[in-house]
C-alpha positions in Angstrom: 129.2 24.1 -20.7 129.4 21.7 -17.6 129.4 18.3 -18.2 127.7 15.7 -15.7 130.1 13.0 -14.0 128.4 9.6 -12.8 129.2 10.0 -9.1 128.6 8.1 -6.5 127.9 10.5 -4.0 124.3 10.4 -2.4 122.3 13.3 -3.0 119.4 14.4 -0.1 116.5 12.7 -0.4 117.6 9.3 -2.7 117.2 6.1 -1.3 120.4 3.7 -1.5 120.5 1.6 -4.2 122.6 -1.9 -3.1 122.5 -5.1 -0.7 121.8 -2.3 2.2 118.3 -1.1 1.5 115.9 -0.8 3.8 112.4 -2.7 3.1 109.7 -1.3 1.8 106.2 -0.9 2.9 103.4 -1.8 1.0 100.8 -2.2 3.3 99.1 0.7 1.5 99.5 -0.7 -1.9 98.3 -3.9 -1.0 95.1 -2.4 0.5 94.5 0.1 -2.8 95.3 -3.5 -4.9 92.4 -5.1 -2.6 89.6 -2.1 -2.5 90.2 -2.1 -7.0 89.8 -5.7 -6.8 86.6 -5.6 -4.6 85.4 -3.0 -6.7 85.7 -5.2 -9.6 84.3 -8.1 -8.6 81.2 -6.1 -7.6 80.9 -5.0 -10.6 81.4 -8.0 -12.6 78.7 -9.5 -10.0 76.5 -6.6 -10.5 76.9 -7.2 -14.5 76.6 -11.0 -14.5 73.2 -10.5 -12.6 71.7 -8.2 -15.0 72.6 -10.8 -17.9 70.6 -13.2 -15.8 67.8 -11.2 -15.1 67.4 -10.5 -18.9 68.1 -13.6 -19.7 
């Protein structure tokens, strides 16, 4: 049976974990967070103007 050793070594592929990192990117995820908000807010909008159309 073969037993697993916490080792530091870096395997391909992992990003370094430590006061070296590079920074991230999140200009994507900060434009996905924007288009879920618009699409929110349009449809709260489109909501709150059938409430006051019935109203």
């Amino acid at each position: 049976m073969e037993t697993q050793t916490n080792s530091p070594q870096k395997k391909k592929g992992q990003k370094q974990t430590g006061l070296q990192t590079e920074p991230e990117n999140l200009k994507g995820t900060f434009a996905a967070v924007l288009i879920v908000g618009g699409i929110i807010l349009l449809s709260w909008f489109g909501v709150f103007g059938l409430f006051l159309e019935r109203a």
